[in-house]
C-alpha positions as CSV (number, residue, x, y, z in Angstrom):
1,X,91.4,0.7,24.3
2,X,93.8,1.8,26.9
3,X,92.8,2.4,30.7
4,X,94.5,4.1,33.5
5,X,94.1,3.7,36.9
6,X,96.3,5.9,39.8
7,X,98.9,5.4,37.8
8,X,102.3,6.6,39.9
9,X,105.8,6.6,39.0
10,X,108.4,8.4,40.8
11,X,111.6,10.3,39.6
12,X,113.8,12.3,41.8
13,X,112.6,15.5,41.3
14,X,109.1,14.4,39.4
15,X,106.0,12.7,40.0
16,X,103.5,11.2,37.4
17,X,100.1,10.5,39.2
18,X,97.1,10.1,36.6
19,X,93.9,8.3,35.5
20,X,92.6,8.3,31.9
21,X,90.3,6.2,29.7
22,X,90.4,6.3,26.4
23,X,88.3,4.1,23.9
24,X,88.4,2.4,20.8
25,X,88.1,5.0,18.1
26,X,88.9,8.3,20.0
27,X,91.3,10.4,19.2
28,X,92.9,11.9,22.7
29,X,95.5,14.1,22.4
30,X,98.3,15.2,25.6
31,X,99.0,19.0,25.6
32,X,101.4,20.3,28.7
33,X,104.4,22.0,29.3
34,X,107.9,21.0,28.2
35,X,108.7,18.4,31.0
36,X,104.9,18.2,32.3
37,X,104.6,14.6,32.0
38,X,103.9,14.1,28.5
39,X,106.7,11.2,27.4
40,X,106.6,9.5,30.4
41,X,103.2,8.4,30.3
42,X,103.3,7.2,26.7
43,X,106.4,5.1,27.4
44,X,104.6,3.8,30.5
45,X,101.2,3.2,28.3
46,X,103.9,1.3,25.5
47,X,105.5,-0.9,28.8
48,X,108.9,1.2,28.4
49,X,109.1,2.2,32.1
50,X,107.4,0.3,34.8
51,X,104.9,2.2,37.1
52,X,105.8,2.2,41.4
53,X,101.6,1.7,41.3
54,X,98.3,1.7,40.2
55,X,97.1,0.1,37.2
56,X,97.5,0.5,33.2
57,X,95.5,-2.0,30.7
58,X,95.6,-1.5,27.0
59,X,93.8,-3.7,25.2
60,X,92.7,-4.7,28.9
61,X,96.3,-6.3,29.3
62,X,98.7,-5.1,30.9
63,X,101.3,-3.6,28.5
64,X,103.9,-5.4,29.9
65,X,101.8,-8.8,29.0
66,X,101.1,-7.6,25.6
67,X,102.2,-11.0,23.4
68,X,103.5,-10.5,19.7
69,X,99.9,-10.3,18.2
70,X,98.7,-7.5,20.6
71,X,102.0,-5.6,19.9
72,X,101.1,-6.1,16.2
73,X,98.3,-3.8,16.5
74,X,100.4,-0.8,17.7
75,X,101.2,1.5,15.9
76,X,104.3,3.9,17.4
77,X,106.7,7.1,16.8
78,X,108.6,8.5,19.8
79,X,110.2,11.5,19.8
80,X,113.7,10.2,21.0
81,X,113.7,7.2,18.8
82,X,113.6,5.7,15.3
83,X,115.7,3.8,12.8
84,X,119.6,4.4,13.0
85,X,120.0,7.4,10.6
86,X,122.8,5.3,8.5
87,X,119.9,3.3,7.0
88,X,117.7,4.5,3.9
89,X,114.3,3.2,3.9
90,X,114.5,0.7,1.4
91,X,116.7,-0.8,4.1
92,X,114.1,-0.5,6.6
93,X,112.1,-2.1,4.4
94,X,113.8,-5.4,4.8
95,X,113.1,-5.2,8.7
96,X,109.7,-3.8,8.6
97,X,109.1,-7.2,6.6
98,X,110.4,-9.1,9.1
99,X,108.6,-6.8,11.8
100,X,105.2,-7.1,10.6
101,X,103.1,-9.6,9.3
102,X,100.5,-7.3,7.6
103,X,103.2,-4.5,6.2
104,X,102.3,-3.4,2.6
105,X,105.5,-3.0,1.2
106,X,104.3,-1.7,-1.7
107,X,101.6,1.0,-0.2
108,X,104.7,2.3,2.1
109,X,106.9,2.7,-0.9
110,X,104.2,4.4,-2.7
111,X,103.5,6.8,-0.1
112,X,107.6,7.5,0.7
113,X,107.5,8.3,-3.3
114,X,104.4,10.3,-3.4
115,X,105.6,12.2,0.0
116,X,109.3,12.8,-1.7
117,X,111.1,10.7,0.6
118,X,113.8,9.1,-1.1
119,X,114.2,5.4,-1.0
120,X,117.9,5.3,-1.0
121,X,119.1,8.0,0.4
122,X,120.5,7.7,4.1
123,X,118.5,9.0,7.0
124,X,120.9,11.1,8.1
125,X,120.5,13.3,4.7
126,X,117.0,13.8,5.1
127,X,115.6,17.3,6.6
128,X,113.6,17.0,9.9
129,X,110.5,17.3,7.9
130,X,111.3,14.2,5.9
131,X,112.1,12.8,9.1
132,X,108.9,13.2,10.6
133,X,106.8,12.3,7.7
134,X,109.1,9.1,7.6
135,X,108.5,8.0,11.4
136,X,104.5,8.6,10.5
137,X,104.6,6.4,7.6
138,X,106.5,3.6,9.7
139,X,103.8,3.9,12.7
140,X,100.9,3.4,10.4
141,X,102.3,1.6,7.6
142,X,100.8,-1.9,9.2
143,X,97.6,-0.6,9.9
144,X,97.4,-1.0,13.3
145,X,94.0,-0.5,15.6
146,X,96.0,1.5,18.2
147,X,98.7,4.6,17.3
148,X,100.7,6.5,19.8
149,X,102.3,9.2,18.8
150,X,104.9,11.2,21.0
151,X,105.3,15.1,19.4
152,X,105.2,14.0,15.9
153,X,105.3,17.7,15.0
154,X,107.9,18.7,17.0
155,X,110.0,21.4,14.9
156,X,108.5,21.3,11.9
157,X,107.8,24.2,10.0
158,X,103.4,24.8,8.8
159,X,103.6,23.2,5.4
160,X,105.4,19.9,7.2
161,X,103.5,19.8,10.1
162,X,100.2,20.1,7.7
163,X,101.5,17.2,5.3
164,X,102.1,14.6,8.7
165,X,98.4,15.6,9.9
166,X,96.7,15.3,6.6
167,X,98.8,12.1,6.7
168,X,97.3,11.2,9.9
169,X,93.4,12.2,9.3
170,X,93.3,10.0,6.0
171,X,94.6,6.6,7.8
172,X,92.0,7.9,11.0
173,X,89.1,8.1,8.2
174,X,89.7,4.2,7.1
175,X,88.6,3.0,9.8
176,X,86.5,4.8,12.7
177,X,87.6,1.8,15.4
178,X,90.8,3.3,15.0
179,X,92.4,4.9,18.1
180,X,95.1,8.1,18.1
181,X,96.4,8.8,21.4
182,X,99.0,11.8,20.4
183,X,100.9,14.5,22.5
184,X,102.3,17.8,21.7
185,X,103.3,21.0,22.7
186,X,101.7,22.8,19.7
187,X,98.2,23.1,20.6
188,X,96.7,24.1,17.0
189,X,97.6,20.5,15.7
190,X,95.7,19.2,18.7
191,X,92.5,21.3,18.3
192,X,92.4,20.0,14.6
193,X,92.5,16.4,14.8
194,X,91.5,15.6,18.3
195,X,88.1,14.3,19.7
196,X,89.3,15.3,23.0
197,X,92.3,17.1,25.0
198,X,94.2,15.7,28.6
199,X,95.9,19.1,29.8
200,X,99.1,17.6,31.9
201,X,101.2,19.7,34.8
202,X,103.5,18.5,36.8
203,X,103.0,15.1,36.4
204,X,99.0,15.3,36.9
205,X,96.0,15.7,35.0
206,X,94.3,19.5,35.4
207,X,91.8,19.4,32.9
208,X,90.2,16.7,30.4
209,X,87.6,18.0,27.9
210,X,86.2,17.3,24.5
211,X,88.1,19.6,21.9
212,X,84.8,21.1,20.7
213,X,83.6,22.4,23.9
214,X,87.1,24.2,24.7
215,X,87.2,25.5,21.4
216,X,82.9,26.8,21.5
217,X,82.2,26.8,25.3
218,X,86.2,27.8,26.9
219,X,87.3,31.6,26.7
220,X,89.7,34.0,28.7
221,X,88.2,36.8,30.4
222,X,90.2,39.8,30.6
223,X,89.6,42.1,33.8
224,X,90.7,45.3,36.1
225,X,91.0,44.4,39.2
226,X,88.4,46.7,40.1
227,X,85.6,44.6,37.5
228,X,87.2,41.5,39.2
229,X,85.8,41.9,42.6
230,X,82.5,42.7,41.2
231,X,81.6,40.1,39.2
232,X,80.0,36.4,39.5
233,X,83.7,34.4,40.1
234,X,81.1,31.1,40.1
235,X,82.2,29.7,36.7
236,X,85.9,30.7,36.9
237,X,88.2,27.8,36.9
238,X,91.7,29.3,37.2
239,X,92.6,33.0,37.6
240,X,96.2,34.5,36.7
241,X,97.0,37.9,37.7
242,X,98.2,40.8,35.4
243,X,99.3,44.4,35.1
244,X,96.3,45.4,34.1
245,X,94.6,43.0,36.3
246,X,93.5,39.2,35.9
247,X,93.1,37.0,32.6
248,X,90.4,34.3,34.3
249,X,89.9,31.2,32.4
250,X,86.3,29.7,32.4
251,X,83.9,27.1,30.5
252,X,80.9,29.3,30.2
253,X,81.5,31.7,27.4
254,X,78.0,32.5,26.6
255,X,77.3,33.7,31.0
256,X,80.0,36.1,30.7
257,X,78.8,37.5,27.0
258,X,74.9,38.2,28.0
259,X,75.6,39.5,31.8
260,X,79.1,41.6,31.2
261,X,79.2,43.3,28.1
262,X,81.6,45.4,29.1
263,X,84.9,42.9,29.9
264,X,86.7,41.4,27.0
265,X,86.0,37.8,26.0
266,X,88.6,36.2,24.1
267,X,87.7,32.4,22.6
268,X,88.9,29.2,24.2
269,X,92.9,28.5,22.9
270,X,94.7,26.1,24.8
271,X,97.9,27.3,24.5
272,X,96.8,30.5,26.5
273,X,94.8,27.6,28.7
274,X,98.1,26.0,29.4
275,X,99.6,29.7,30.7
276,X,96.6,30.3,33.0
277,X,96.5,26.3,34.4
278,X,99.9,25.6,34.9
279,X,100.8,29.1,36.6
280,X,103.1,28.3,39.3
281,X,102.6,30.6,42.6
């Protein structure tokens, strides 16, 4: 569904160099630091910005050749963009008509009703959590094959973010050839939806991993310095030094459990992963 090769684009101060595959009916979601990377490569996956090199195919075109139909089968809600907030959505409506030649007016006005979002009041007096659900509701509303989503829970508080998940999952469960490729900087909505996690730093890839091995096979190991220099370091992908001594992440749990009974084990979370991968020295 969408394939990355050495892609590079070049800002001033920041560099995007990364490969990724994702295929049809995956769920991949993007997890990094504020400014890692995140936006930009969704914008150049859509054909917003144009990459200095390497290669990008989504439905093996490149996005910048998509025609009409392809672009039909996209489904997408940005962070930084949406309808002019002067509208209300039974003016949006009229161009989502016009947009889409499979959009089920009727199913989107049944799910603004039955998600509270009133049909003609302006944006601009709904709350953020209306907002979201709203942008949601637009991206999936023609049931497209592909949907990219950039930090569709951004700010929300749990009941919201819950509601645009749940929202999420049930159009996912229609059809298993559908394909999610979501980021975020909350890492619990990640683990609960996605079939697999890019983690993103500084404009690069550091890890790529199925969601259910991070979550069964990932932990933190917590260690005095003096413990540190005896044991076996061999599985230990990153180590970040502490007071009491070093937090070391690694992807075999289970080694550390039956041979040092002694250090604490705490299980895989990526937010903590993030902390120990993207420490700058």
């Amino acid at each position: 569904m969408i394939n990355i090769q050495n892609l590079n684009k070049t800002y001033d101060k920041f560099q995007l160099n990364i490969s990724l595959d994702i295929p049809s009916g995956i769920v991949s979601g993007i997890v990094g630091r504020n400014g890692a990377g995140k936006s930009t490569l969704i914008k150049a996956v859509l054909g917003l910005i144009k990459a200095d090199s390497g290669s990008i195919k989504t439905f093996n075109k490149d996005p910048l050749l998509l025609n009409n139909e392809d672009k039909q089968l996209i489904g997408v809600a940005l962070a930084d963009s949406g309808f002019s907030t002067y509208l209300c959505i039974n003016d949006i409506c009229k161009i989502l008509r016009k947009m889409y030649k499979s959009f089920n007016e009727t199913e989107f006005i049944r799910r603004c009703e039955e998600g509270g979002l009133p049909l003609n009041k302006r944006l601009s007096e709904f709350s953020t959590g209306m907002r979201a659900k709203l942008k949601v509701l637009i991206a999936i509303t023609h049931e497209p094959k592909l949907l990219i989503l950039d930090e569709p829970t951004a700010g929300l508080d749990v009941v919201a973010r819950n509601e645009v998940l749940d929202m999420l999952r049930n159009y996912l469960a229609q059809d298993n050839e559908r394909t999610l490729l979501i980021s975020s900087h909350i890492s619990s909505d990640l683990e609960s939806i996605c079939d697999d996690i890019y983690m993103i730093d500084q404009g690069q890839i550091i890890l790529h991993e199925d969601t259910d091995k991070i979550l069964d096979e990932y932990a933190i190991l917590k260690i005095t310095r003096r413990r540190f220099e005896e044991i076996d370091k061999q599985y230990i992908i990153k180590t970040k030094e502490e007071d009491f001594g070093f937090s070391c992440l690694t992807n075999q749990k289970q080694y550390y459990c039956d041979n040092y009974p002694d250090i604490i084990i705490e299980s895989g979370n990526i937010d903590d992963m993030i902390m120990i991968m993207s420490e700058v020295k």
